[in-house]
N, C-alpha and C positions, 0 to 999 in steps of 0.2 A: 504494500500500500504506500503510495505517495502522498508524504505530509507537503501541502503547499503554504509557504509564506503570504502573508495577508497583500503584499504589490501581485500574488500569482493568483489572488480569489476576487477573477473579475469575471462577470455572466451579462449573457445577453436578454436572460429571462429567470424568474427566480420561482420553486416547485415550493410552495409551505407546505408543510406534511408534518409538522410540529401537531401530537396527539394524536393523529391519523393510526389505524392500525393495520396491519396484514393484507390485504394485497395492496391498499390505496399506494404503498411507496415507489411499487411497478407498474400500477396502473396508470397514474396520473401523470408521471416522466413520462411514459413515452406516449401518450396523446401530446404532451407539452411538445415532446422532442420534434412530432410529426412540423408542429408551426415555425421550427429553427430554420435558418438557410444553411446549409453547408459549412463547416468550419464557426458556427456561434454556437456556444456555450451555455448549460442549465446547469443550474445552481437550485440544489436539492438540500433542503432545510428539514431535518426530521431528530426528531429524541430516542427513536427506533434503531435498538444495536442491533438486528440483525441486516438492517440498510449495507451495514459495513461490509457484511459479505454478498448480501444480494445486488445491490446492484453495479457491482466489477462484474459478476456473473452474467449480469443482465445484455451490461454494454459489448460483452464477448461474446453472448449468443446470438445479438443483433448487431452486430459490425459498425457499432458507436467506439468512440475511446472514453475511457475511464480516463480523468486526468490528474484526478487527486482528492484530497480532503484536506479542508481549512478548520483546526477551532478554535479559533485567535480571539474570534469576535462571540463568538458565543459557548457561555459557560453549562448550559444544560443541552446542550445539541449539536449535532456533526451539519455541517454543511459539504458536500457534494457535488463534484463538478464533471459534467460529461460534455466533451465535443460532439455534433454530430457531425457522421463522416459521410453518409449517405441518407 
């Protein structure tokens, strides 16, 4: 997993998922992902540890990149960033 520094946690659109439970944090990315253009960036906002594994899994079984996780700015939640590549 790729920790990224707070100048590397920049998004073109941002996913709240803060409280959301089981499947909302796959479901909701990639409807969000679907309105990206190519190469802009979602930023995934959730309190959900199993996020951490799910969706690197996510962005590898749809040909997105994973490009890291920021918790600089927020003390109870993982923030989450995926390029789209197609």
């Amino acid at each position: 997993m790729r920790f990224l520094v707070k100048k590397e946690c920049m998004a073109d659109a941002t996913a709240d998922l803060v409280h959301r439970v089981c499947p909302m944090h796959l479901l909701e990315p990639s409807e969000m992902i679907k309105q990206l253009k190519t190469g802009q960036v979602l930023e995934i906002v959730t309190d959900y540890d199993g996020a951490l594994e799910d969706i690197p899994a996510w962005c590898s079984k749809h040909g997105q990149e994973f490009v890291g996780i920021c918790e600089e700015d927020c003390e109870d939640c993982y923030k989450l960033y995926i390029r789209k590549c197609s």
